[in-house]
C-alpha positions in Angstrom: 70.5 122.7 107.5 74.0 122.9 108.2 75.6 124.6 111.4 77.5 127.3 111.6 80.4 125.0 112.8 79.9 123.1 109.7 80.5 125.5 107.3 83.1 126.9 108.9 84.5 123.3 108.5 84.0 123.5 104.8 85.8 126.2 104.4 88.9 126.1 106.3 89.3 122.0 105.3 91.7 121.8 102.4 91.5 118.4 100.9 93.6 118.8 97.7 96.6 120.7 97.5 97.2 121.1 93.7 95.3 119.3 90.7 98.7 117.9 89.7 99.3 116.1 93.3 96.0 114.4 92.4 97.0 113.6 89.1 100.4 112.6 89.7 99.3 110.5 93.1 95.9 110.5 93.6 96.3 112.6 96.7 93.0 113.7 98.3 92.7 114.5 101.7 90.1 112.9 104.0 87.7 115.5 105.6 87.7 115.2 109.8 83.8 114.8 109.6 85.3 111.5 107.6 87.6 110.6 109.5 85.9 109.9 113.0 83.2 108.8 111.6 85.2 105.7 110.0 87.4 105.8 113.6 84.3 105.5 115.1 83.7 102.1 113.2 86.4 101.0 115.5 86.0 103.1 118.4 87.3 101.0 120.8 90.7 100.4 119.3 91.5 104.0 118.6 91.2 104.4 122.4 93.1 101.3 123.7 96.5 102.4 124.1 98.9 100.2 122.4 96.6 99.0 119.6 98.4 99.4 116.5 97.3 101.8 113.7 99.1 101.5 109.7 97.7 104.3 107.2 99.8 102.9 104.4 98.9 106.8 102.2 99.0 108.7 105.4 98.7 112.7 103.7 99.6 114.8 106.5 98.3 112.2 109.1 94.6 112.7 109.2 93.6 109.7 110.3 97.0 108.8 112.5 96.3 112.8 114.3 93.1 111.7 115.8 94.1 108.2 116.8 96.7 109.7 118.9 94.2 112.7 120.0 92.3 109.6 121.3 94.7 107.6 123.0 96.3 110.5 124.6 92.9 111.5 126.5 92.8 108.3 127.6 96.6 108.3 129.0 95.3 111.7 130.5 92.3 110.0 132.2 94.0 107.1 133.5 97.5 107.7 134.3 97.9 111.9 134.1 98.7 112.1 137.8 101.8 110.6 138.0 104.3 111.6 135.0 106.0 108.8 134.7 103.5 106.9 134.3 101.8 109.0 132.2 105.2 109.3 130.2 105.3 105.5 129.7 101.9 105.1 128.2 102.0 108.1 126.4 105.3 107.0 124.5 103.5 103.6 123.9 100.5 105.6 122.3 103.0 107.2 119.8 105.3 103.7 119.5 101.6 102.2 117.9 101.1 104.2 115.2 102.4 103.8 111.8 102.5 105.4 108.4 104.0 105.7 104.6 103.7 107.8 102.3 105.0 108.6 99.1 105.6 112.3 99.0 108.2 113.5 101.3 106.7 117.3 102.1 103.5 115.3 103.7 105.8 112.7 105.7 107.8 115.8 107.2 104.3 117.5 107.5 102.9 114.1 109.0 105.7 113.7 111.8 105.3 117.2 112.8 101.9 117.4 113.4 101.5 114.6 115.7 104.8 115.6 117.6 102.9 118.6 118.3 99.8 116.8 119.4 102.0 115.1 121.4 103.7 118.2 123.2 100.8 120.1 123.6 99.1 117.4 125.7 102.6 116.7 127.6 103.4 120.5 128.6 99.8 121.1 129.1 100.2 118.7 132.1 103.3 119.2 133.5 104.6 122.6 131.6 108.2 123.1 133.4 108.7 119.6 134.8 108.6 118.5 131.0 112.0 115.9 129.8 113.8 116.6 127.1 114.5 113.1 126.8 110.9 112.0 126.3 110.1 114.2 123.8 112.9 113.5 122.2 112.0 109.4 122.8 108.6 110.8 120.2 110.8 112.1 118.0 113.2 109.2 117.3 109.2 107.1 117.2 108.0 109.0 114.8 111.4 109.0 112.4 110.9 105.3 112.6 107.0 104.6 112.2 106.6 107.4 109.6 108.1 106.5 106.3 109.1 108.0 103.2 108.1 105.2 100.9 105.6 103.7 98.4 103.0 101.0 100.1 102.6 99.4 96.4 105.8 98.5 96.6 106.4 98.1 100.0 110.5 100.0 99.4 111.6 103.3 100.1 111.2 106.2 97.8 114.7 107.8 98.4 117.9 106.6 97.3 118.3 102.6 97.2 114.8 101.6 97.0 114.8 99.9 100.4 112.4 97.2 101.8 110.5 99.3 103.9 111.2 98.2 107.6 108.6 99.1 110.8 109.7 98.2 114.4 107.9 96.6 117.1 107.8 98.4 119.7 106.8 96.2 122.9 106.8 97.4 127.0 108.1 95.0 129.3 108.7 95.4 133.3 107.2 99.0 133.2 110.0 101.0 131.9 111.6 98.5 129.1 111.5 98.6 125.6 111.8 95.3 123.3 112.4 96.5 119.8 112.1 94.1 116.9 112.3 95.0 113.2 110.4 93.6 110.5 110.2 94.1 107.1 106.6 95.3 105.7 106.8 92.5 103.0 106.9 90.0 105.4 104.2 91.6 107.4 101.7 91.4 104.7 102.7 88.3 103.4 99.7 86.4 105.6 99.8 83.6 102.6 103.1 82.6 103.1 104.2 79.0 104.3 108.0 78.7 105.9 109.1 75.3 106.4 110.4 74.7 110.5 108.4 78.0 111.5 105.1 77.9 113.4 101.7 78.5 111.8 98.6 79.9 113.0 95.5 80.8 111.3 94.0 84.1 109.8 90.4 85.3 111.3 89.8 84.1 107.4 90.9 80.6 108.2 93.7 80.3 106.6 97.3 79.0 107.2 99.3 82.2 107.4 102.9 82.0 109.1 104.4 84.1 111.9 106.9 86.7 110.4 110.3 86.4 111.8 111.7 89.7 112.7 115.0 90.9 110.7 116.9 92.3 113.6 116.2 92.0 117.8 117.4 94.6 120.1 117.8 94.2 124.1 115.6 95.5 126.1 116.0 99.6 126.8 114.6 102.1 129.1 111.8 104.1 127.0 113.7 107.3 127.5 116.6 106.0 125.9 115.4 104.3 122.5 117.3 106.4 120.3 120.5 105.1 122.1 120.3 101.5 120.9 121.5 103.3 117.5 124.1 105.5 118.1 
């Protein structure tokens, strides 16, 4: 017999927003009951801090919303009584998770709901001793790792039909930042063979080459990220 909780679940989880989304796109949302029980597959990934997370349909972020709920309890367990450090790994939690999509209302929808998971956890612990500057830091992350674009493709949806590029986002020395860009193409491309760059092997054997990132940046305190752009 189902719980109360259950049913209550049933009926306040919408999975499909109009018959013609589905139609059009195939959009059907993944139910939470779904969703941790396939996170749980992996359990101890979705609670390692900077272990990286692509949901290349991403909806609203069903899957990429409890990662970070995960990782974040962890930041909290660990390092939630100093803010700084807290702040560090908490920003690294957020640098790991990536997404796509290709409708725009759910990658606005996405990035706002897991900025909000994201405050809600940081004021929670240190309410008027908050920065500015890191949330901001989640913002710029989450412009960056959740894109408006089709994972068929691997391009942009709006204007030009981009390559769709993801960065790197990689701590050194404690408060650094080493940002490298790389194309998804490239990322995916496990079958390639580059002449003059190294080669390792897949976990299915095979020769796969190391992407070569399209752009490097130098290294950048965490609270500034958004600088290295302006």
């Amino acid at each position: 017999m189902n719980s109360l909780e259950d049913i209550s679940m049933k009926k306040t989880e919408k999975q499909v927003i109009s018959k013609k989304r589905v139609s059009d796109h195939g959009e059907v949302y993944t139910a939470s009951r779904e969703v941790n029980a396939m996170l749980d597959l992996v359990k101890q990934e979705t609670e390692r801090i900077d272990s990286r997370f692509l949901e290349p349909a991403c909806g609203t972020g069903n899957f990429l919303a409890e990662v970070l709920e995960r990782k974040l309890k962890v930041v909290k367990t660990r390092y939630g009584k100093s803010q700084l450090e807290y702040e560090r790994y908490s920003v690294t939690a957020v640098s790991s998770l990536y997404g796509i999509d290709i409708l725009e209302d759910n990658v606005i929808e996405c990035r706002k709901r897991l900025f909000d998971i994201y405050n809600t956890h940081y004021i929670a612990l240190y309410k008027e001793q908050h920065q500015i500057d890191c949330c901001n830091t989640v913002l710029f992350l989450l412009e960056k790792n959740i894109i408006w674009g089709d994972a068929l493709t691997l391009k942009t949806v709006c204007g030009n039909l981009l390559p769709i590029v993801f960065s790197e986002w990689s701590p050194v020395n404690g408060s650094m930042i080493k940002r490298r860009d790389f194309t998804l193409a490239n990322l995916v491309n496990t079958h390639a063979s580059f002449d003059n760059e190294p080669n390792l092997f897949s976990d299915m054997g095979e020769s796969v080459a190391i992407p070569k990132p399209i752009k490097e940046y130098p290294l950048i305190h965490f609270l500034r990220l958004a600088d290295a752009e302006e």
